[in-house]
C-alpha positions in Angstrom: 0.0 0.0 0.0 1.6 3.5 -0.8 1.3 6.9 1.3 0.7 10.0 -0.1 -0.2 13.7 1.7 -2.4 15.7 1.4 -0.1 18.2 -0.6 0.8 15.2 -2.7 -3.1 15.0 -3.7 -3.3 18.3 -4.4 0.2 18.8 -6.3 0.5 15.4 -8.1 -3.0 14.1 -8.4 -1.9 12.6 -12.0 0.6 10.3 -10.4 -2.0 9.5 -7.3 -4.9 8.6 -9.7 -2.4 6.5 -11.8 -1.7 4.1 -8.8 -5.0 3.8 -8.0 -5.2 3.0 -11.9 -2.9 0.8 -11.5 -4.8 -1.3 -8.7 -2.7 0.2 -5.5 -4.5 1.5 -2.4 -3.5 4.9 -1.4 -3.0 6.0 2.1 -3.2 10.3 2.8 -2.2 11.2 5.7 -2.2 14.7 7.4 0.6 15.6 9.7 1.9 12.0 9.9 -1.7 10.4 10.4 -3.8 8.5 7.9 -6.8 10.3 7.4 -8.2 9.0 4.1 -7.6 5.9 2.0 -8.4 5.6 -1.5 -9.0 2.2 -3.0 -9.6 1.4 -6.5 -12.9 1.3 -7.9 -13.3 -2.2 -9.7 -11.2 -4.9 -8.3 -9.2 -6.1 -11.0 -6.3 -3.8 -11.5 -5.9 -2.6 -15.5 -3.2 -4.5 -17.1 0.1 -1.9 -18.0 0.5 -2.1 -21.6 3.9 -2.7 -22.4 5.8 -1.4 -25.8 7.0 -4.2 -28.0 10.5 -3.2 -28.3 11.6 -5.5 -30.9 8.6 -5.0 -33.2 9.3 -1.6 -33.3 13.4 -1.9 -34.0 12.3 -4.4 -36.7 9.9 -1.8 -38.3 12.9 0.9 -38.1 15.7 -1.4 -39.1 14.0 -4.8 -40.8 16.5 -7.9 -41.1 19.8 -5.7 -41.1 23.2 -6.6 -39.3 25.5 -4.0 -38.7 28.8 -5.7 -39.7 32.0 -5.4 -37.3 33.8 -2.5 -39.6 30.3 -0.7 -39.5 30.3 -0.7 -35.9 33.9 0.0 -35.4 33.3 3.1 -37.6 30.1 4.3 -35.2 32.3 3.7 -32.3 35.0 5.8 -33.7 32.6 8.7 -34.9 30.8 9.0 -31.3 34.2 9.1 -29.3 35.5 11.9 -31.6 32.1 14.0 -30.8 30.6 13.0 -34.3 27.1 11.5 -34.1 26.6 11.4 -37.8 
């Protein structure tokens, strides 16, 4: 269970509402003591979404190796400042 205070509620609802979201119960507390907890709504929590990674490299780059000489030469061109 996470804590949050009162100023946290009021400053950073978005991050609050998006563990609660998330299926966390949220303790506020005023001074130290809990004077509110917020629970989620339904009981299953929603399920985060992940990216897929590797379907998007394969979109960007398809099937293609960098050989060795090819990374040697990116290697070179970052450690002399070029990002080319």
């Amino acid at each position: 269970m996470k804590t949050a205070t009162v100023a946290d509620l009021r400053n950073n609802f978005r991050r609050v509402s998006a563990l609660i979201d998330n299926g966390e119960s949220v303790d506020i507390t005023r001074r130290g003591r809990v004077v509110a907890r917020l629970v989620p709504a339904v009981d299953k929590p929603k399920k985060l979404v992940k990216p897929d990674i590797m379907a998007q490299l394969k979109e960007v780059w398809g099937d293609r190796m960098l050989t060795e000489a090819e990374v040697k030469e990116l290697r070179d061109l970052e450690l002399e400042g070029h990002y080319g």
